[in-house]
N, C-alpha and C positions, 0 to 999 in steps of 0.2 A: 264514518269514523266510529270507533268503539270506544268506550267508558267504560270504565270500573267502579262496579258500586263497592262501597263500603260495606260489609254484614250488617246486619241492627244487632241489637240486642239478641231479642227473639231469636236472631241466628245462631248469635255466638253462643247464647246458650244451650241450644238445640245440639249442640258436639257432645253434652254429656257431661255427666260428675269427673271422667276417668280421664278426659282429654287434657295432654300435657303430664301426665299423673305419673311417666315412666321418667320423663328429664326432669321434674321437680323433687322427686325420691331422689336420682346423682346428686340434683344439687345440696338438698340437706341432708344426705350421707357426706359430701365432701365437706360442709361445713361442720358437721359433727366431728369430724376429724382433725379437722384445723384446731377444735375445741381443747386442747388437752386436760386441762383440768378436769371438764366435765366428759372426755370419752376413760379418762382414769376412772375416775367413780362410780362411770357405770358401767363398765366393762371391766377393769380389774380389780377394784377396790375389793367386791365379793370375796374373789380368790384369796385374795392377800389374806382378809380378817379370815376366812375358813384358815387358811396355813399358819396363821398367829392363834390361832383356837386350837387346833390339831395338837398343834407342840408344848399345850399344859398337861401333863402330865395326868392330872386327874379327868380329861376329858377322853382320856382312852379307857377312863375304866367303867366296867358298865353299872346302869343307877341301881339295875337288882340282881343280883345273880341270873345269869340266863338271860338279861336281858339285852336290850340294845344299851351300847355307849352311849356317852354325850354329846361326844362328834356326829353320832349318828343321829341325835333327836336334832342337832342343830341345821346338818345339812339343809334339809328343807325350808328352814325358817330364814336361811342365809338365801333362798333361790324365792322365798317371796320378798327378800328385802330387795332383791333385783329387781323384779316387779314394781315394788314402792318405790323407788330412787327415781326410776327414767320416769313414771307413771306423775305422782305426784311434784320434783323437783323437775326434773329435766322440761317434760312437755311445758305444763302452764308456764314457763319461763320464756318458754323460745317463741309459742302463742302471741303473749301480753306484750312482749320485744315489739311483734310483728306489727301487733294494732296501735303500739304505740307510736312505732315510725311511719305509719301510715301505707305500710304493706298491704295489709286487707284493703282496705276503702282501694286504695290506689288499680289493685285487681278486679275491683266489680267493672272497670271499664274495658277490661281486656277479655279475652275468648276463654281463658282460663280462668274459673272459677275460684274463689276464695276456697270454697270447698274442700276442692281437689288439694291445695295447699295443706288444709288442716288433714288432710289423707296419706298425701305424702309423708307429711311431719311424724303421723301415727305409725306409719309403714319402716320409717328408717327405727324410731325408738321401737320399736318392738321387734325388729330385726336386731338391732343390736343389744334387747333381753335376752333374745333366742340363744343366741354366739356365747354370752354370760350366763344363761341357765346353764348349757351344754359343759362350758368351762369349769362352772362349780362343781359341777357330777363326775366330769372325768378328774380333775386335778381330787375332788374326794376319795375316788374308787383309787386312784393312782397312788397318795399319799397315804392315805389312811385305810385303807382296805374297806371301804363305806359303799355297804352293796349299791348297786343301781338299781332305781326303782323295781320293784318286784311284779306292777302290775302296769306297764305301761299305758295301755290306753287308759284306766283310771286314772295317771298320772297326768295325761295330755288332757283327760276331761278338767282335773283341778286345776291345771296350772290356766287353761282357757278360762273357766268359770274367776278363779281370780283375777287376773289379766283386764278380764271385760267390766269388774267390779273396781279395779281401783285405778285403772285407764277412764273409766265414766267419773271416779272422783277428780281426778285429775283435769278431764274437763270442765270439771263443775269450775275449777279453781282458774283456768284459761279462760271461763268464761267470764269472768265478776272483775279479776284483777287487772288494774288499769296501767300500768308497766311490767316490764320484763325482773323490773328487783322486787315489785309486788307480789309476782307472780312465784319467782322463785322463794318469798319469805313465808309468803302462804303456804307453801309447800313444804318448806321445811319446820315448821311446825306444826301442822300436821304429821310429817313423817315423825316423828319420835313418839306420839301416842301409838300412833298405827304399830309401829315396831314393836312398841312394850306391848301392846296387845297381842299381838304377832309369837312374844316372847322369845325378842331378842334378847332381853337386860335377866328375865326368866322365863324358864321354858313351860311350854304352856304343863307340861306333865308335872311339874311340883306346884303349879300355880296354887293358891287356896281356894277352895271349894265357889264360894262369888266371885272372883275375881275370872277364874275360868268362865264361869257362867257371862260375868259380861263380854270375854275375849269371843265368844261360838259369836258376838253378833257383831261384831267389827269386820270388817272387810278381811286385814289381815289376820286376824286372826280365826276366823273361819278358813283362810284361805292358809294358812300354816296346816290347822289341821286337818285338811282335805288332801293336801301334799302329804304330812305324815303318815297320814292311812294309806295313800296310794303308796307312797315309798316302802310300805311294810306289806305288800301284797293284797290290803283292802280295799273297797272301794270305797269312797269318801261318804261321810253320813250325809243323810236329805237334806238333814236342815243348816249345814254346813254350805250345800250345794244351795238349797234356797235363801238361805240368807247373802251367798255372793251375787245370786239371780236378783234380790229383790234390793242393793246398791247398786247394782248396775242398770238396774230399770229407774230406780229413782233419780241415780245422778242423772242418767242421762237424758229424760226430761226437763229436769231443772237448768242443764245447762242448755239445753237444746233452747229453752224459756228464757234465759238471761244471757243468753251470747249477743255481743255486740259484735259487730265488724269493725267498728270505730270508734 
Protein backbone atom coordinates (compact mmCIF):
# COMPACT_ATOMS: atom_id res chain seq x y z
CA UNK A 1 0.00 0.00 0.00
CA UNK A 2 1.23 3.55 -0.80
CA UNK A 3 1.19 6.82 1.42
CA UNK A 4 1.34 10.22 0.81
CA UNK A 5 3.66 12.18 2.55
CA UNK A 6 2.97 15.60 3.41
CA UNK A 7 6.00 18.22 2.03
CA UNK A 8 7.92 19.67 5.11
CA UNK A 9 8.62 22.81 5.18
CA UNK A 10 12.03 22.72 3.61
CA UNK A 11 10.09 21.49 0.71
CA UNK A 12 7.48 23.87 0.40
CA UNK A 13 10.02 26.22 0.50
CA UNK A 14 12.34 24.81 -1.87
CA UNK A 15 9.48 25.86 -4.98
CA UNK A 16 10.89 29.30 -4.80
CA UNK A 17 10.02 33.12 -4.13
CA UNK A 18 8.05 33.03 -7.73
CA UNK A 19 5.68 29.90 -6.93
CA UNK A 20 1.89 30.83 -6.99
CA UNK A 21 3.35 34.47 -7.96
CA UNK A 22 1.27 34.36 -11.44
CA UNK A 23 -2.54 33.35 -9.67
CA UNK A 24 -1.75 35.72 -6.71
CA UNK A 25 -0.97 38.91 -9.19
CA UNK A 26 -5.09 37.88 -10.82
CA UNK A 27 -6.08 37.79 -7.58
CA UNK A 28 -4.88 41.24 -6.37
CA UNK A 29 -5.46 42.77 -9.74
CA UNK A 30 -9.11 41.58 -9.41
CA UNK A 31 -9.37 43.05 -6.08
CA UNK A 32 -7.82 46.18 -6.99
CA UNK A 33 -10.73 46.50 -9.27
CA UNK A 34 -13.45 45.70 -7.08
CA UNK A 35 -11.64 48.77 -5.20
CA UNK A 36 -13.25 51.62 -6.78
CA UNK A 37 -12.49 54.46 -4.83
CA UNK A 38 -8.91 53.48 -4.58
CA UNK A 39 -8.51 52.16 -8.53
CA UNK A 40 -10.14 56.05 -9.28
CA UNK A 41 -7.28 57.62 -7.60
CA UNK A 42 -4.72 55.76 -8.90
CA UNK A 43 -5.56 55.36 -12.26
CA UNK A 44 -7.74 58.34 -13.19
CA UNK A 45 -7.48 60.85 -10.66
CA UNK A 46 -3.94 61.84 -12.43
CA UNK A 47 -5.94 62.49 -15.63
CA UNK A 48 -8.62 64.19 -14.26
CA UNK A 49 -6.29 67.12 -12.16
CA UNK A 50 -3.94 67.28 -15.44
CA UNK A 51 -7.45 68.13 -17.55
CA UNK A 52 -8.68 70.51 -14.69
CA UNK A 53 -4.88 72.08 -14.81
CA UNK A 54 -4.87 72.22 -18.76
CA UNK A 55 -8.09 74.36 -18.78
CA UNK A 56 -6.58 77.56 -16.69
CA UNK A 57 -5.98 79.56 -18.93
CA UNK A 58 -2.65 80.82 -17.70
CA UNK A 59 -1.25 77.29 -17.54
CA UNK A 60 -1.08 77.51 -21.45
CA UNK A 61 1.08 80.19 -21.30
CA UNK A 62 4.60 79.91 -21.30
CA UNK A 63 6.77 81.05 -17.81
CA UNK A 64 9.39 82.86 -20.28
CA UNK A 65 9.19 83.59 -23.52
CA UNK A 66 10.45 80.61 -25.55
CA UNK A 67 9.98 78.79 -22.95
CA UNK A 68 7.98 75.67 -21.86
CA UNK A 69 4.26 76.32 -20.59
CA UNK A 70 3.00 75.39 -17.25
CA UNK A 71 1.10 72.48 -18.28
CA UNK A 72 4.20 71.46 -19.47
CA UNK A 73 6.56 71.87 -16.31
CA UNK A 74 3.47 70.15 -14.56
CA UNK A 75 3.13 67.00 -16.78
CA UNK A 76 5.81 65.21 -15.11
CA UNK A 77 5.33 66.23 -11.56
CA UNK A 78 1.64 64.86 -12.13
CA UNK A 79 3.33 61.29 -13.41
CA UNK A 80 5.48 61.23 -10.25
CA UNK A 81 2.46 61.97 -8.01
CA UNK A 82 1.29 58.56 -9.66
CA UNK A 83 4.12 56.99 -8.47
CA UNK A 84 3.51 58.61 -4.81
CA UNK A 85 -0.24 57.70 -4.63
CA UNK A 86 -0.08 53.68 -5.26
CA UNK A 87 3.70 53.66 -3.81
CA UNK A 88 3.18 55.40 -0.44
CA UNK A 89 -1.18 55.21 0.03
CA UNK A 90 -2.22 52.25 -1.93
CA UNK A 91 0.58 49.52 -1.06
CA UNK A 92 1.36 49.95 2.86
CA UNK A 93 -2.46 50.00 3.08
CA UNK A 94 -3.29 46.82 1.54
CA UNK A 95 0.25 45.18 3.35
CA UNK A 96 -0.80 46.26 7.03
CA UNK A 97 -4.83 45.00 6.05
CA UNK A 98 -2.96 41.84 5.29
CA UNK A 99 -0.92 41.37 8.59
CA UNK A 100 -3.58 42.65 10.34
CA UNK A 101 -6.09 39.88 9.43
CA UNK A 102 -3.70 37.44 9.75
CA UNK A 103 -2.98 36.92 5.99
CA UNK A 104 0.97 36.69 6.29
CA UNK A 105 1.33 34.56 9.47
CA UNK A 106 -1.53 32.39 8.19
CA UNK A 107 0.68 31.77 4.72
CA UNK A 108 4.09 30.86 6.26
CA UNK A 109 2.24 27.41 6.62
CA UNK A 110 1.35 27.02 3.10
CA UNK A 111 3.77 26.29 -0.13
CA UNK A 112 3.33 29.87 -1.04
CA UNK A 113 5.30 32.25 0.49
CA UNK A 114 4.42 35.43 2.34
CA UNK A 115 7.01 36.76 -0.03
CA UNK A 116 5.74 36.08 -3.22
CA UNK A 117 2.39 37.79 -1.82
CA UNK A 118 4.24 41.01 -1.13
CA UNK A 119 5.59 40.49 -5.00
CA UNK A 120 2.43 40.08 -6.29
CA UNK A 121 0.91 43.13 -4.39
CA UNK A 122 4.14 45.17 -5.98
CA UNK A 123 3.61 43.63 -9.43
CA UNK A 124 -0.40 44.65 -9.75
CA UNK A 125 0.50 48.48 -8.11
CA UNK A 126 3.08 49.10 -10.50
CA UNK A 127 1.27 47.67 -13.45
CA UNK A 128 -1.44 49.83 -12.69
CA UNK A 129 1.31 53.02 -12.44
CA UNK A 130 2.40 51.98 -15.88
CA UNK A 131 -1.49 52.06 -17.50
CA UNK A 132 -1.55 55.87 -15.39
CA UNK A 133 1.87 57.00 -16.36
CA UNK A 134 1.15 56.02 -20.16
CA UNK A 135 -2.46 57.79 -19.61
CA UNK A 136 -1.21 61.17 -18.26
CA UNK A 137 1.23 61.43 -21.42
CA UNK A 138 -1.10 60.56 -24.01
CA UNK A 139 -4.31 62.44 -22.68
CA UNK A 140 -1.23 65.35 -22.21
CA UNK A 141 -0.01 65.13 -25.84
CA UNK A 142 -3.85 64.68 -26.83
CA UNK A 143 -5.37 67.64 -24.94
CA UNK A 144 -2.78 69.96 -24.76
CA UNK A 145 -0.17 69.55 -27.35
CA UNK A 146 2.48 68.52 -24.28
CA UNK A 147 5.48 66.95 -26.18
CA UNK A 148 6.30 63.40 -25.16
CA UNK A 149 9.18 62.76 -23.48
CA UNK A 150 12.00 63.86 -25.87
CA UNK A 151 14.57 61.32 -24.64
CA UNK A 152 12.89 58.17 -23.76
CA UNK A 153 15.27 55.84 -22.39
CA UNK A 154 16.43 58.79 -19.97
CA UNK A 155 12.93 58.99 -19.18
CA UNK A 156 12.41 55.00 -18.34
CA UNK A 157 15.80 55.45 -16.46
CA UNK A 158 13.95 58.27 -14.15
CA UNK A 159 10.79 57.14 -13.81
CA UNK A 160 12.62 53.55 -12.69
CA UNK A 161 15.27 55.21 -10.42
CA UNK A 162 11.98 57.03 -8.77
CA UNK A 163 9.72 54.10 -8.71
CA UNK A 164 12.36 51.89 -6.70
CA UNK A 165 12.89 55.08 -4.33
CA UNK A 166 9.48 55.87 -3.18
CA UNK A 167 8.19 51.88 -3.69
CA UNK A 168 11.15 51.26 -0.91
CA UNK A 169 9.49 54.30 1.14
CA UNK A 170 6.53 52.79 0.88
CA UNK A 171 7.70 49.64 2.20
CA UNK A 172 9.32 51.32 4.88
CA UNK A 173 5.61 52.35 5.88
CA UNK A 174 4.04 48.49 5.21
CA UNK A 175 6.63 47.54 7.36
CA UNK A 176 6.12 49.51 10.95
CA UNK A 177 2.23 50.14 10.38
CA UNK A 178 0.13 47.72 12.47
CA UNK A 179 -3.34 48.01 10.47
CA UNK A 180 -4.49 48.69 7.16
CA UNK A 181 -6.02 52.49 8.36
CA UNK A 182 -2.51 52.88 9.93
CA UNK A 183 -1.04 52.00 6.97
CA UNK A 184 -3.01 54.08 4.77
CA UNK A 185 -2.72 57.40 7.45
CA UNK A 186 0.91 57.05 7.34
CA UNK A 187 0.85 57.36 3.90
CA UNK A 188 -1.06 59.86 3.44
CA UNK A 189 0.79 62.12 5.34
CA UNK A 190 3.60 61.67 4.14
CA UNK A 191 2.28 62.06 0.66
CA UNK A 192 1.57 65.87 0.87
CA UNK A 193 5.32 66.71 1.94
CA UNK A 194 6.49 64.51 -0.79
CA UNK A 195 4.26 66.23 -3.30
CA UNK A 196 4.99 69.81 -2.18
CA UNK A 197 8.58 68.81 -2.60
CA UNK A 198 7.70 67.14 -5.76
CA UNK A 199 6.18 70.77 -6.43
CA UNK A 200 2.89 70.04 -6.86
CA UNK A 201 1.25 73.20 -4.79
CA UNK A 202 4.86 74.88 -6.61
CA UNK A 203 6.79 74.08 -9.19
CA UNK A 204 10.11 73.12 -8.48
CA UNK A 205 11.33 75.92 -11.40
CA UNK A 206 9.99 79.10 -9.37
CA UNK A 207 10.80 77.41 -6.12
CA UNK A 208 13.21 79.75 -3.88
CA UNK A 209 16.73 79.18 -4.04
CA UNK A 210 16.71 76.73 -0.34
CA UNK A 211 13.79 75.54 -0.70
CA UNK A 212 14.74 73.98 -4.21
CA UNK A 213 17.86 72.98 -2.56
CA UNK A 214 15.98 70.83 0.06
CA UNK A 215 13.47 69.41 -2.91
CA UNK A 216 17.02 67.82 -5.19
CA UNK A 217 17.10 65.51 -1.78
CA UNK A 218 13.54 64.18 -1.21
CA UNK A 219 12.60 61.23 -3.13
CA UNK A 220 10.04 63.11 -5.01
CA UNK A 221 11.46 65.79 -5.68
CA UNK A 222 14.60 64.43 -7.11
CA UNK A 223 12.42 62.30 -8.89
CA UNK A 224 10.28 65.27 -10.53
CA UNK A 225 13.20 66.60 -11.62
CA UNK A 226 14.80 63.75 -13.19
CA UNK A 227 11.43 63.26 -15.12
CA UNK A 228 11.70 66.94 -16.11
CA UNK A 229 15.16 66.82 -17.58
CA UNK A 230 14.19 63.52 -19.42
CA UNK A 231 11.00 65.15 -20.60
CA UNK A 232 13.02 68.11 -22.14
CA UNK A 233 15.45 65.91 -24.06
CA UNK A 234 18.07 65.70 -20.99
CA UNK A 235 19.42 63.30 -19.16
CA UNK A 236 18.66 63.53 -15.49
CA UNK A 237 21.46 65.04 -13.13
CA UNK A 238 23.76 62.47 -10.82
CA UNK A 239 22.78 63.66 -8.05
CA UNK A 240 19.15 63.50 -8.74
CA UNK A 241 19.84 59.85 -9.79
CA UNK A 242 21.83 59.22 -6.58
CA UNK A 243 19.87 60.68 -4.22
CA UNK A 244 16.75 58.45 -5.59
CA UNK A 245 19.52 55.47 -5.43
CA UNK A 246 20.51 56.13 -1.96
CA UNK A 247 16.32 56.14 -0.62
CA UNK A 248 15.82 53.42 -2.14
CA UNK A 249 18.83 51.51 -0.66
CA UNK A 250 18.05 53.10 2.66
CA UNK A 251 14.38 52.30 2.73
CA UNK A 252 14.85 49.26 1.73
CA UNK A 253 17.06 48.06 4.41
CA UNK A 254 15.18 49.43 7.04
CA UNK A 255 12.15 47.91 5.97
CA UNK A 256 13.76 44.69 5.06
CA UNK A 257 15.00 45.34 9.31
CA UNK A 258 11.41 46.02 10.63
CA UNK A 259 9.01 44.09 8.54
CA UNK A 260 6.90 41.95 10.63
CA UNK A 261 4.75 39.10 9.14
CA UNK A 262 2.50 39.34 12.18
Amino acid sequence: MTTTTLPTTAHRRSRGPFAGLRALTLSESRLFARDRVGAFFTLAFPTVLLLVLGLIPSFKEPLAPGGPRLIDVYTPIIVAMVLSTSAVQGLPAVVATYREQGVLRRMRTTPVRPQTLLLAIMATMMGVTLVSTVLVLVVARLAFGVPLPQSPLAYLVALLFTGVAVYGLGLLVAAVAPSGRAGNAIGTVLFFPLMFFGGLWLPRDVMPELLRGISDFTPLGAGAGALQAAAWGEWPQLLHLAVLAGWAVLTAALATRFFRWE
